[in-house]
PDB file of the backbone (N, CA, C, O) and the ligand in Angstrom, with CONECT records:
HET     CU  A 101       1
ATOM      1  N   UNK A   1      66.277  81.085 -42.843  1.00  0.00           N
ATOM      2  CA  UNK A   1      65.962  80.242 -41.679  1.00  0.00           C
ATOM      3  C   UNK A   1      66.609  78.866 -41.847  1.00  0.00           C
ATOM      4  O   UNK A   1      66.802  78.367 -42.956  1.00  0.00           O
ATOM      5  N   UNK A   2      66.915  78.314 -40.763  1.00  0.00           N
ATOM      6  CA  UNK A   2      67.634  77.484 -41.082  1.00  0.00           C
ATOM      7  C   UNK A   2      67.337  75.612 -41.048  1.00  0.00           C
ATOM      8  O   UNK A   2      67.421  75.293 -39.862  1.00  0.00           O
ATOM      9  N   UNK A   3      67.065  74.470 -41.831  1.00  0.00           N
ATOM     10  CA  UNK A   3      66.055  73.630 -41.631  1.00  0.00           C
ATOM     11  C   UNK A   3      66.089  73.119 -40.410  1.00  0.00           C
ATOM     12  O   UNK A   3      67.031  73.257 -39.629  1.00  0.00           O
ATOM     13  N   UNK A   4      64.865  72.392 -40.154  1.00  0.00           N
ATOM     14  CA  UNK A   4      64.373  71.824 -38.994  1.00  0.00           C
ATOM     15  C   UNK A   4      65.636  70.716 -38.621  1.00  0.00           C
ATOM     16  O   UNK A   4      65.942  70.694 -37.428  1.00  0.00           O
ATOM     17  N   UNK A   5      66.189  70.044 -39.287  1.00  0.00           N
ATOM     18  CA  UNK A   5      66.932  69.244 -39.190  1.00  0.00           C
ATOM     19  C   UNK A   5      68.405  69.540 -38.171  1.00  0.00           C
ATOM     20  O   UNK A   5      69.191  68.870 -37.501  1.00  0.00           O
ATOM     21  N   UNK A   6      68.188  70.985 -38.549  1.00  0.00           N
ATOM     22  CA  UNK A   6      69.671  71.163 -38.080  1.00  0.00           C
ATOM     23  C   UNK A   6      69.750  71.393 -36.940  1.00  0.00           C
ATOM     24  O   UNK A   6      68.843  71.896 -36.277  1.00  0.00           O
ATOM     25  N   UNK A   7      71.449  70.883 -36.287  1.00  0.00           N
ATOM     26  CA  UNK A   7      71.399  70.725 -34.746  1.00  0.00           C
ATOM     27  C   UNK A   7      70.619  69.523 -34.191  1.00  0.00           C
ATOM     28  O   UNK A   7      70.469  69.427 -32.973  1.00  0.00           O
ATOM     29  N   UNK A   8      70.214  68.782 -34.865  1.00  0.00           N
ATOM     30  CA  UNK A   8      68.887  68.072 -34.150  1.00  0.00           C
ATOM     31  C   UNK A   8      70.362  66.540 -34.443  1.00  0.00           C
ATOM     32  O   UNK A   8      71.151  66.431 -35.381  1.00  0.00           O
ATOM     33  N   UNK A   9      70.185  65.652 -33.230  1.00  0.00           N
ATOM     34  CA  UNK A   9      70.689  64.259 -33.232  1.00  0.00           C
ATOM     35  C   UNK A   9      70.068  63.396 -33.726  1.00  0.00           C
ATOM     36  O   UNK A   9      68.850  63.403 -33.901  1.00  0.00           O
ATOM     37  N   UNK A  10      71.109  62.227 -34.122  1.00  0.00           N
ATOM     38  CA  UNK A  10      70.183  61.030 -34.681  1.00  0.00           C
ATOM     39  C   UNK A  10      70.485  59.884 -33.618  1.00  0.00           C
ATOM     40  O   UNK A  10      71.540  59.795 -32.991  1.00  0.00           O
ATOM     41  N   UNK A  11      69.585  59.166 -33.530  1.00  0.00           N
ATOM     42  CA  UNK A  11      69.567  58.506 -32.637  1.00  0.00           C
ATOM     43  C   UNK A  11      68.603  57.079 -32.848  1.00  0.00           C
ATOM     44  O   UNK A  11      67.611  57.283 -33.548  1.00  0.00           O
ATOM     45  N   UNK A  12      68.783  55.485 -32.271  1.00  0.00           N
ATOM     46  CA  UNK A  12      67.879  54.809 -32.347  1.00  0.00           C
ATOM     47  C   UNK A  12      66.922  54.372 -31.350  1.00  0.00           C
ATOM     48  O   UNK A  12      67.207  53.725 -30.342  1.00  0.00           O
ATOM     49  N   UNK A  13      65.674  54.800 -31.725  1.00  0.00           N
ATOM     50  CA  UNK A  13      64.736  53.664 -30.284  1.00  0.00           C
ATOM     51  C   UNK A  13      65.054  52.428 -29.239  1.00  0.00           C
ATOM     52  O   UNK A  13      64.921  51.380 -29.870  1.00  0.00           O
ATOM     53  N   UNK A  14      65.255  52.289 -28.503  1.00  0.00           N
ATOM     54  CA  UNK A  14      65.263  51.226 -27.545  1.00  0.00           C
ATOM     55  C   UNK A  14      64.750  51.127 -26.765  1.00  0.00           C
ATOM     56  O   UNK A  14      64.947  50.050 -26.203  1.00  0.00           O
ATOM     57  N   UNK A  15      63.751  52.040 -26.103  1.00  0.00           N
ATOM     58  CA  UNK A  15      62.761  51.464 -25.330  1.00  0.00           C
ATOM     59  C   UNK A  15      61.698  52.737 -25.289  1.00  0.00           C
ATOM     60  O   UNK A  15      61.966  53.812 -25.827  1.00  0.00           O
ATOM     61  N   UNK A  16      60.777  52.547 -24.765  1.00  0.00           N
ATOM     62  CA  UNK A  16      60.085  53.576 -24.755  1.00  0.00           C
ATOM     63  C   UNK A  16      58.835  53.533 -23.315  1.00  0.00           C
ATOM     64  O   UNK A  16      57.855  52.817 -23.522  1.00  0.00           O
ATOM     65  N   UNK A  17      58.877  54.042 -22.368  1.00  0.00           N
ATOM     66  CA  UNK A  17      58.065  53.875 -21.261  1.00  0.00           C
ATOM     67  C   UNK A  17      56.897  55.159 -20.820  1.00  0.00           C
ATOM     68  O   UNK A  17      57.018  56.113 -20.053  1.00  0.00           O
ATOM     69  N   UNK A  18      55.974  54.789 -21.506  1.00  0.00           N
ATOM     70  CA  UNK A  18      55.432  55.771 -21.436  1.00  0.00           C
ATOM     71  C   UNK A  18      54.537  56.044 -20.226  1.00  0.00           C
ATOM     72  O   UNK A  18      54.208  57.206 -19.989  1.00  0.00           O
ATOM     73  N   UNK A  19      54.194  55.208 -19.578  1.00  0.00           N
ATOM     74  CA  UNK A  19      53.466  55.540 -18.200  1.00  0.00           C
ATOM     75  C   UNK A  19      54.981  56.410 -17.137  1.00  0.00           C
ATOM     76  O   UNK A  19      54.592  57.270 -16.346  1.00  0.00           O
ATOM     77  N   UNK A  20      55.999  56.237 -17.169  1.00  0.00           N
ATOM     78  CA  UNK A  20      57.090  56.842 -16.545  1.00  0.00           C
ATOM     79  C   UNK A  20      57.632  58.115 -17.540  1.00  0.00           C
ATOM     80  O   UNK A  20      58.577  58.771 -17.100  1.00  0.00           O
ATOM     81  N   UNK A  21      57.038  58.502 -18.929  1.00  0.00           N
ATOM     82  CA  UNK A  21      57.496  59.621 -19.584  1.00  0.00           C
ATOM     83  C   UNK A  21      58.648  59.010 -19.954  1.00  0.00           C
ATOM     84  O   UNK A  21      59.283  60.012 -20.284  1.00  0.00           O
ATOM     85  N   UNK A  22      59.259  58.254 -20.111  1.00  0.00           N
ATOM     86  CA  UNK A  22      60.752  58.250 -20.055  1.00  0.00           C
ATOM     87  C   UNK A  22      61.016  57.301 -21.741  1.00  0.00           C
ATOM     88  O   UNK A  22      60.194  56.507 -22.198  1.00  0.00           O
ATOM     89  N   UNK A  23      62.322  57.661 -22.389  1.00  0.00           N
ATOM     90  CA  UNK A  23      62.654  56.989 -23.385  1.00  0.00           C
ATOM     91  C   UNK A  23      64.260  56.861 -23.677  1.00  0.00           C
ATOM     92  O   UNK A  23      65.058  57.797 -23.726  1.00  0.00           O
ATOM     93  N   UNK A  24      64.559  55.345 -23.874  1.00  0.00           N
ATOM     94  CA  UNK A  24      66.047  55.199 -23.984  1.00  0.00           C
ATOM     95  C   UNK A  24      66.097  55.411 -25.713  1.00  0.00           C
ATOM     96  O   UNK A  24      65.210  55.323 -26.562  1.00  0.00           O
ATOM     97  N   UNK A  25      67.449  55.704 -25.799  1.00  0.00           N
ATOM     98  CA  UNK A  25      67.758  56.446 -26.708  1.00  0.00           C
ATOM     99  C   UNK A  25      69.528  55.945 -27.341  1.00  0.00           C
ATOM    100  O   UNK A  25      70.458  56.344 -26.640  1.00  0.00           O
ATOM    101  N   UNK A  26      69.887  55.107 -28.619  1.00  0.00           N
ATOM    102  CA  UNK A  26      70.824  54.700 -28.457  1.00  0.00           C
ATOM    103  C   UNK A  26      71.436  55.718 -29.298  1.00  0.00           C
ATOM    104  O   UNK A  26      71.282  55.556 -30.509  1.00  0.00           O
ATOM    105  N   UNK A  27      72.256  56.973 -28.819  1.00  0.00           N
ATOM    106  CA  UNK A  27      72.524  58.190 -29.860  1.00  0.00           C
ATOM    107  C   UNK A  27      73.757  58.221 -30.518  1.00  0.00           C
ATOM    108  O   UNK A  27      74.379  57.162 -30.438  1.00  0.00           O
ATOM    109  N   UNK A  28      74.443  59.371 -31.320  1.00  0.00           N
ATOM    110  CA  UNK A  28      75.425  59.416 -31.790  1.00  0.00           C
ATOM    111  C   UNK A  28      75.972  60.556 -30.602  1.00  0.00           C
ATOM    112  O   UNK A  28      75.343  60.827 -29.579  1.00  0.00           O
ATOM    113  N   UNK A  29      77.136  61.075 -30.952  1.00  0.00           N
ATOM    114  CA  UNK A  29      77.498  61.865 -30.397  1.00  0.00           C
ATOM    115  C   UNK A  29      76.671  63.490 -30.142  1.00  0.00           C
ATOM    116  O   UNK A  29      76.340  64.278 -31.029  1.00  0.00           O
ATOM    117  N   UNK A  30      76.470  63.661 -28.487  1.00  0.00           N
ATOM    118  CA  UNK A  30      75.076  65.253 -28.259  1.00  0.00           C
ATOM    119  C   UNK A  30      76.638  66.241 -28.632  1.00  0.00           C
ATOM    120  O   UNK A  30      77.656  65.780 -28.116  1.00  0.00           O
ATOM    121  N   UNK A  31      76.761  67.218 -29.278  1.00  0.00           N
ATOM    122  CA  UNK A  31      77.296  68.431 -29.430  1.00  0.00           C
ATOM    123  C   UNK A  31      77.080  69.226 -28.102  1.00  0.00           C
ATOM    124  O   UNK A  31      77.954  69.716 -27.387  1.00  0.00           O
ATOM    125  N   UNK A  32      75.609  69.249 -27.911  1.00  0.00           N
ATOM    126  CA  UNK A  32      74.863  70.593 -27.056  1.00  0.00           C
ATOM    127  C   UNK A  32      75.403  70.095 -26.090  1.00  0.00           C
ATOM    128  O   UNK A  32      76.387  70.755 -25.756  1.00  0.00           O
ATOM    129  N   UNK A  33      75.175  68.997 -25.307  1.00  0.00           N
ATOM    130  CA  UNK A  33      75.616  67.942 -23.924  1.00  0.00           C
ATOM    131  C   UNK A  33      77.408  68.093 -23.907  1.00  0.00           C
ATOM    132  O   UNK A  33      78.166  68.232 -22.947  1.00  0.00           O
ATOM    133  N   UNK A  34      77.660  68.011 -25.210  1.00  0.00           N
ATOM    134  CA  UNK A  34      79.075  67.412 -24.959  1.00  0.00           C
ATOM    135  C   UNK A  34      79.332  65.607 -24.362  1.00  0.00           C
ATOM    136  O   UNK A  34      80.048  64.916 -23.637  1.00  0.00           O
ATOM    137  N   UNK A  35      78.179  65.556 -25.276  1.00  0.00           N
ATOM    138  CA  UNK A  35      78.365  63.959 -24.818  1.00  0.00           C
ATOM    139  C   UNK A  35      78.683  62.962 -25.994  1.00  0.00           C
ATOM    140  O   UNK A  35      78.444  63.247 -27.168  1.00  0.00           O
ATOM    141  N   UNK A  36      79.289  61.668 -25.554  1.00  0.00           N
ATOM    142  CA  UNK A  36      79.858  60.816 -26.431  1.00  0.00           C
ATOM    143  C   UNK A  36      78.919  60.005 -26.688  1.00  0.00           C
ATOM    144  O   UNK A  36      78.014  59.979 -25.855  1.00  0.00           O
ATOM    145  N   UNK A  37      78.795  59.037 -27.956  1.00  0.00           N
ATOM    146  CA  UNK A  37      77.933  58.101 -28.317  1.00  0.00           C
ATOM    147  C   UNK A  37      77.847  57.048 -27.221  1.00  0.00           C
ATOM    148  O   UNK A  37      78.829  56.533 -26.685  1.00  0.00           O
ATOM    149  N   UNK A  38      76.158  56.693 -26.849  1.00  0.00           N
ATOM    150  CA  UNK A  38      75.935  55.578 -26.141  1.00  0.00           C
ATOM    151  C   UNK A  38      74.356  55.440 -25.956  1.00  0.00           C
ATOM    152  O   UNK A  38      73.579  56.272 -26.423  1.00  0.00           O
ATOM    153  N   UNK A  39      74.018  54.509 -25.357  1.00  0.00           N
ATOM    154  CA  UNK A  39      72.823  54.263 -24.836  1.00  0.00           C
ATOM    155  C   UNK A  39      72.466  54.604 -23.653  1.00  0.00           C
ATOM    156  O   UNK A  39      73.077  54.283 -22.634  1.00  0.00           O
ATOM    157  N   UNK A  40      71.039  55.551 -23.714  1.00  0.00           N
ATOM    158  CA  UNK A  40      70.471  56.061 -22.161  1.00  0.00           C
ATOM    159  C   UNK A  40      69.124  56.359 -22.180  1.00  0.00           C
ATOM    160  O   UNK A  40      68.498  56.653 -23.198  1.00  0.00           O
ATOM    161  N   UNK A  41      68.636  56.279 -20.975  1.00  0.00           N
ATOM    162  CA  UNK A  41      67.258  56.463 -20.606  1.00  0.00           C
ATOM    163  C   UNK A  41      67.535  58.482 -20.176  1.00  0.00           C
ATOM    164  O   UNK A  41      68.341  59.101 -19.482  1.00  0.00           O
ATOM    165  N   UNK A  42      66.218  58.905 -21.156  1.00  0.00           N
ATOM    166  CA  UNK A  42      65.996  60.612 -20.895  1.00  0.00           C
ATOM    167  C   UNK A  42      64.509  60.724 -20.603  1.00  0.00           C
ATOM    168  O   UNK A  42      63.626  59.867 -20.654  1.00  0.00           O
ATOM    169  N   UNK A  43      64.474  61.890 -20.314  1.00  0.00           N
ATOM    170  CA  UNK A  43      62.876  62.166 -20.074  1.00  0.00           C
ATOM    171  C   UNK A  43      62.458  62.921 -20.776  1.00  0.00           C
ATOM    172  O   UNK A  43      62.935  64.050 -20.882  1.00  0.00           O
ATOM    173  N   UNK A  44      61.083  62.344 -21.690  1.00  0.00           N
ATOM    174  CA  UNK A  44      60.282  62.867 -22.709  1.00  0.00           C
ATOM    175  C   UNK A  44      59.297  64.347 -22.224  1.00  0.00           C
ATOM    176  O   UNK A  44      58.417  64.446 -21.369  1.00  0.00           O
ATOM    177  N   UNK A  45      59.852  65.333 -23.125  1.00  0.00           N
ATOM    178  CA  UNK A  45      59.163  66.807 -22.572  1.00  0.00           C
ATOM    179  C   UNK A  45      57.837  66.543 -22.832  1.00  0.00           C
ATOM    180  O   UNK A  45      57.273  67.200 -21.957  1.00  0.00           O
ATOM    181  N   UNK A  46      56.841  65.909 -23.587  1.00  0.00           N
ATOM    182  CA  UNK A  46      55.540  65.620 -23.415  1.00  0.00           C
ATOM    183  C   UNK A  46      54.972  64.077 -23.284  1.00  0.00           C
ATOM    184  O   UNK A  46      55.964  63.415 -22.978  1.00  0.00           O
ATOM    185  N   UNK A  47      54.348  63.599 -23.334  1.00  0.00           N
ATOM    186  CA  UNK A  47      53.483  62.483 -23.616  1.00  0.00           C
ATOM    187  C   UNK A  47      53.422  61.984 -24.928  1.00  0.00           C
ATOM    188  O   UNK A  47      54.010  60.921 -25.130  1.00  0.00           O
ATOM    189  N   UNK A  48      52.725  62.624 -26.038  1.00  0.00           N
ATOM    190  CA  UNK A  48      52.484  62.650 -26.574  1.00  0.00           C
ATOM    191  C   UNK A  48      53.654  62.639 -27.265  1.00  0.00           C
ATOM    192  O   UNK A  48      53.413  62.043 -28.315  1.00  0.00           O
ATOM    193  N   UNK A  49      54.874  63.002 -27.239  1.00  0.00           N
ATOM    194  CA  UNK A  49      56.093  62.626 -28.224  1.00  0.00           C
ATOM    195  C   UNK A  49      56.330  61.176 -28.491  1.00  0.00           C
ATOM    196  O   UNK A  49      56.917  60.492 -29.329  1.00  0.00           O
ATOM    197  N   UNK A  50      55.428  60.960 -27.130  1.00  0.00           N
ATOM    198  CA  UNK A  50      56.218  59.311 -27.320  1.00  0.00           C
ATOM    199  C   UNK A  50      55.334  57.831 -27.787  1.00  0.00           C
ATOM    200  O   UNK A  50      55.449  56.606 -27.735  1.00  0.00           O
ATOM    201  N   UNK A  51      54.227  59.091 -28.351  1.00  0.00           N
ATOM    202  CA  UNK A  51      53.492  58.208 -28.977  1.00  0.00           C
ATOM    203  C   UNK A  51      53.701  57.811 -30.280  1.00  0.00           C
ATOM    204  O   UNK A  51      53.304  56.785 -30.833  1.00  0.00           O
ATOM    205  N   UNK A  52      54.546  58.970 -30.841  1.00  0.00           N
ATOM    206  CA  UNK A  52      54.818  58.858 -32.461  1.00  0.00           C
ATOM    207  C   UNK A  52      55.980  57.591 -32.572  1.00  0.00           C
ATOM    208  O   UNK A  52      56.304  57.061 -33.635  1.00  0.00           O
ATOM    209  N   UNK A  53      56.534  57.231 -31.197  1.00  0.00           N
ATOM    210  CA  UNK A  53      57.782  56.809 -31.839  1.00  0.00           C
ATOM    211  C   UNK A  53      57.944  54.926 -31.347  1.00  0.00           C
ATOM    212  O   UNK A  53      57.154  54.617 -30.455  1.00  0.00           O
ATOM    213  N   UNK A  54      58.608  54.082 -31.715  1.00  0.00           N
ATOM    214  CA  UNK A  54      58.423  52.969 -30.663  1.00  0.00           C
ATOM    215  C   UNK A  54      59.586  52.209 -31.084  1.00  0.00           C
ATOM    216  O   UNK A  54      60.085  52.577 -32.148  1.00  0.00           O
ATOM    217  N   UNK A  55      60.315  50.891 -30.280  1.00  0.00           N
ATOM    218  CA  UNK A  55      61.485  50.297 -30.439  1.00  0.00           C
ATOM    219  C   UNK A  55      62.137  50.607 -31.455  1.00  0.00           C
ATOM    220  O   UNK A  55      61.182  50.994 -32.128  1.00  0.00           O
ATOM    221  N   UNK A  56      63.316  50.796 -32.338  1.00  0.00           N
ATOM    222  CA  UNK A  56      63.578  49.986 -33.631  1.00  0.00           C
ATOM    223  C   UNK A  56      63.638  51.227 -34.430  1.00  0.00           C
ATOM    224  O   UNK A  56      64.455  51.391 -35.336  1.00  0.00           O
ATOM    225  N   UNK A  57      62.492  52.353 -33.968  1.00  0.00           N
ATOM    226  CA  UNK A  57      62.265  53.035 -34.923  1.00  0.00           C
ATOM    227  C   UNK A  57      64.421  54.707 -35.131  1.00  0.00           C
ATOM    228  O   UNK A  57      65.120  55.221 -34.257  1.00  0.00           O
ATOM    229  N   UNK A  58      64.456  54.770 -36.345  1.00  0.00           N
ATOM    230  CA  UNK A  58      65.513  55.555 -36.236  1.00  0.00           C
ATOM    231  C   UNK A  58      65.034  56.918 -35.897  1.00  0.00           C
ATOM    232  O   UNK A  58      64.030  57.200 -36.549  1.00  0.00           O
ATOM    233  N   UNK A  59      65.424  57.856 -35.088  1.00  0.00           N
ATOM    234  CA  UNK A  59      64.850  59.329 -34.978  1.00  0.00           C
ATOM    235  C   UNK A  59      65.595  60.440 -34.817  1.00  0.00           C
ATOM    236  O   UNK A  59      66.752  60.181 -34.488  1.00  0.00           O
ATOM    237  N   UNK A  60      65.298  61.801 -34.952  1.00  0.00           N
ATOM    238  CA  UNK A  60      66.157  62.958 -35.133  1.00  0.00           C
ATOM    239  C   UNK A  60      65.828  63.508 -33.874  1.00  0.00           C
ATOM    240  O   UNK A  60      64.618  63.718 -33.796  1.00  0.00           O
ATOM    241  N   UNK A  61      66.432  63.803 -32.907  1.00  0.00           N
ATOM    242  CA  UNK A  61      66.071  64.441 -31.738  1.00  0.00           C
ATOM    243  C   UNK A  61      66.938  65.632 -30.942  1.00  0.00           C
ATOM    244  O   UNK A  61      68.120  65.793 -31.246  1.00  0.00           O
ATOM    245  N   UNK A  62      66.489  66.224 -30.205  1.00  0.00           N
ATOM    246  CA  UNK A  62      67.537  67.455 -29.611  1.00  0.00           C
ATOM    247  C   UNK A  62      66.975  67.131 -27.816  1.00  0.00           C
ATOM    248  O   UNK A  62      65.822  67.397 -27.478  1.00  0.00           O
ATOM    249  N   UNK A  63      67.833  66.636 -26.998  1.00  0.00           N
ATOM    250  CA  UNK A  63      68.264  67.004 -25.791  1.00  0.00           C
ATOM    251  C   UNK A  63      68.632  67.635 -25.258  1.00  0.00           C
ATOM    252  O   UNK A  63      69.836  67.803 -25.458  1.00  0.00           O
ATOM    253  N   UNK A  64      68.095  68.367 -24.343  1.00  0.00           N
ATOM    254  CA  UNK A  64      68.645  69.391 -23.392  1.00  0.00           C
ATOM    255  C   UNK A  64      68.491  69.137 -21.997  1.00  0.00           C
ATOM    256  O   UNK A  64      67.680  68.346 -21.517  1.00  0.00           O
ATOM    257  N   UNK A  65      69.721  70.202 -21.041  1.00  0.00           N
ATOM    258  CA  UNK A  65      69.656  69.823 -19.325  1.00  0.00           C
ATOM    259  C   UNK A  65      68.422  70.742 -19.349  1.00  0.00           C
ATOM    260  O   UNK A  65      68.184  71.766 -19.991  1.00  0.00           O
ATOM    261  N   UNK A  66      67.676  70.008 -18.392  1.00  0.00           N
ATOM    262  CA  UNK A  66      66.513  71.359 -18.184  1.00  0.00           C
ATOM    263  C   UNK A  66      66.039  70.627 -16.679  1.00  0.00           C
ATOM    264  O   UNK A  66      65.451  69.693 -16.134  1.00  0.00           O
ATOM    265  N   UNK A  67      66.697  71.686 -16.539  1.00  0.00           N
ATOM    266  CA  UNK A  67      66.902  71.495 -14.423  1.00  0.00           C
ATOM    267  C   UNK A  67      67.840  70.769 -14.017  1.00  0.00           C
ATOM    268  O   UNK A  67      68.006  70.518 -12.823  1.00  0.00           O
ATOM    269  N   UNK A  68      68.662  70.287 -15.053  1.00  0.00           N
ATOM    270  CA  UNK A  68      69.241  69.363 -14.655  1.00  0.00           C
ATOM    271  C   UNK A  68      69.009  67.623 -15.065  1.00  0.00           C
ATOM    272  O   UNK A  68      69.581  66.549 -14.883  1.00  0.00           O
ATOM    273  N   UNK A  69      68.131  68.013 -15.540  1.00  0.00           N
ATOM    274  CA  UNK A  69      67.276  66.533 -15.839  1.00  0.00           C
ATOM    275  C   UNK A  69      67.693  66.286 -17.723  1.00  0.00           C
ATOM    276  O   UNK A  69      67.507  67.210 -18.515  1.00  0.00           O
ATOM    277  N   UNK A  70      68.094  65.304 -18.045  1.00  0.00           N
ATOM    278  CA  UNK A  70      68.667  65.407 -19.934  1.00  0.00           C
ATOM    279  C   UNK A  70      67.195  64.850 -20.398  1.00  0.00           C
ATOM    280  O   UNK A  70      66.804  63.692 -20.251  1.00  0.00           O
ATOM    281  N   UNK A  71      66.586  65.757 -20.895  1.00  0.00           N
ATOM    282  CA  UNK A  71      65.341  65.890 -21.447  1.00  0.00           C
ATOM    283  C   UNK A  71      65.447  65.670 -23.065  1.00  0.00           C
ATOM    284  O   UNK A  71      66.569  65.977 -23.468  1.00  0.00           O
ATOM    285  N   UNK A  72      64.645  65.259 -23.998  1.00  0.00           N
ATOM    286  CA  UNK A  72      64.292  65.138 -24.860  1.00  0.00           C
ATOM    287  C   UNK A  72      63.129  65.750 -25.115  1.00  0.00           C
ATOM    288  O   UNK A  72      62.003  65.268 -24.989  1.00  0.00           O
ATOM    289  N   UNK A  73      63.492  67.069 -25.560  1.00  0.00           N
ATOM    290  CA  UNK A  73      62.580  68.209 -26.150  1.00  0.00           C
ATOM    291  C   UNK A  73      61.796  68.093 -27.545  1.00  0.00           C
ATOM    292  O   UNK A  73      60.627  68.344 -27.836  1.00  0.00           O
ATOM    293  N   UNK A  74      62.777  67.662 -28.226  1.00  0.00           N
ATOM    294  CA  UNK A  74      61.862  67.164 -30.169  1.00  0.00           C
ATOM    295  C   UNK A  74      62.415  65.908 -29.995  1.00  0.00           C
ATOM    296  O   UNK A  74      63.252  65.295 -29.332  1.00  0.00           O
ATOM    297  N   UNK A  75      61.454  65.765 -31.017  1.00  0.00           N
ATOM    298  CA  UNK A  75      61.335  64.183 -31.391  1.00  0.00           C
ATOM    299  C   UNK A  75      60.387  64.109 -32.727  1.00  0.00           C
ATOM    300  O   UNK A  75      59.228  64.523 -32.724  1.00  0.00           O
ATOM    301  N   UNK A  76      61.132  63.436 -34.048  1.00  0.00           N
ATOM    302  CA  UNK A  76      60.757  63.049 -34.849  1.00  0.00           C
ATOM    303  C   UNK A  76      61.387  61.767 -35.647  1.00  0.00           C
ATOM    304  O   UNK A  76      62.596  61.620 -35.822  1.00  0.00           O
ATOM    305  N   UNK A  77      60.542  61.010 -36.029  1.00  0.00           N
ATOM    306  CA  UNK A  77      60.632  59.815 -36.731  1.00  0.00           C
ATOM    307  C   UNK A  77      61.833  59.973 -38.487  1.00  0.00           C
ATOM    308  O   UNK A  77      61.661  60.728 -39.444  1.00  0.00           O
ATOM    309  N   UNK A  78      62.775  59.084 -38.293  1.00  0.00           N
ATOM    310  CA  UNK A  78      63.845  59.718 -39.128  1.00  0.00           C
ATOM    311  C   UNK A  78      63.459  58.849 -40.365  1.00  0.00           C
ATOM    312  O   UNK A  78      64.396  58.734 -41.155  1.00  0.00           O
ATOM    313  N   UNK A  79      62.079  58.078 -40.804  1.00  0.00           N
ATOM    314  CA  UNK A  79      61.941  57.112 -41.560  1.00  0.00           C
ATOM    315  C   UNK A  79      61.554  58.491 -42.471  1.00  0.00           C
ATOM    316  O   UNK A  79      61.218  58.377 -43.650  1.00  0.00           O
TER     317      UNK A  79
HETATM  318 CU    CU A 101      74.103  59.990 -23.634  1.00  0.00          CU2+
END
C-alpha cells in the first residue's frame, strides 16, 4: 500500500474562511489539475477540515474538480 503522503501537494495557509467553507492555498505545482504554482481560494470538502488548519500553517493536501468546483478533499497539517 502505498503511504498516505503520496500524490498528496504541499502547500501554505493563507487564509482560511470558514463560515464560506472556503480556503486559500499558496501551492506548489497540482500534477492531478495540471496546474502551475500559485495562490488560490478552493472549497473545503468538509467543515471540519478547516478547523485543523489556520494562516501560516504548512500542509499536505490533494485537490480535485468535483463538479467542476477545485475542491480540497484532504487536508493535513505538514508540521
Ligand atoms: Cu492553483
Amino acid at each position: 500500500m502505498a503511504a498516505a503522503t503520496d500524490g498528496m501537494s504541499e502547500g501554505m495557509v493563507k487564509k482560511v474562511d470558514a463560515a464560506k467553507g472556503k480556503i486559500t492555498i499558496k501551492h506548489g505545482p497540482l500534477k492531478n489539475l495540471g496546474m502551475p504554482g500559485m495562490t488560490m481560494v478552493f472549497k473545503a470538502a468538509s467543515m471540519d477540515m478547516l478547523k485543523k488548519v489556520k494562516p501560516g500553517d504548512t500542509v499536505h493536501f490533494v485537490a480535485e474538480d468535483v463538479g467542476g468546483t477545485l475542491t480540497v478533499t484532504q487536508l493535513e497539517s505538514a508540521q
